[in-house]
C-alpha positions, 0 to 999 in steps of 0.5 A, a space after each residue: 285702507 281707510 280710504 278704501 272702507 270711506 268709499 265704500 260706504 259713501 258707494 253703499 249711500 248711493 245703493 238705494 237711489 241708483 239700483 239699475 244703474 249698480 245692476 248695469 255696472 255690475 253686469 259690466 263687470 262680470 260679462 268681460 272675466 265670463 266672456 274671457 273664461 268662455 274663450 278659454 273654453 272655446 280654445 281648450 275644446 279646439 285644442 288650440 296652441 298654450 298661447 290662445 289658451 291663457 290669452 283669455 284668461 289673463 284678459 279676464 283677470 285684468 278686466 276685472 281688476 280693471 272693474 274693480 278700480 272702475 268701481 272705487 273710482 266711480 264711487 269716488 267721483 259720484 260722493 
């Protein structure tokens, strides 16, 4: 956990120096869990088989899991 908190602050260092680049990557990382939750959407409206339905949504949770290890990562690489 301690890591987890060291990279943190190291990715809170770079904040003030890099805000476009944070506001992309942020941006990134929300537009694939809403493209996932518009999709479900779109399949509930259509009243498409279960299976189109939770697709989007599974993708959307992995996606943003997979931001969220990009995010330390990153953090990680750029300290």
């Amino acid at each position: 956990m301690n890591k987890v908190r060291d990279l943190w602050n190291q990715y809170e260092c770079l904040a003030p120096r890099r805000k476009v680049g944070i506001a992309l990557e942020i941006a990134a990382g929300i537009w694939y869990p809403l493209a996932g939750i518009v999709l479900w959407l779109f399949f509930k409206i259509r009243k498409s088989a279960p299976v189109f339905r939770a697709a989007p949504l599974s993708g959307a949770v992995l996606s943003l899991a997979l931001f969220t290890v990009q995010f330390f990562v990153g953090a990680a690489l750029t300290a």
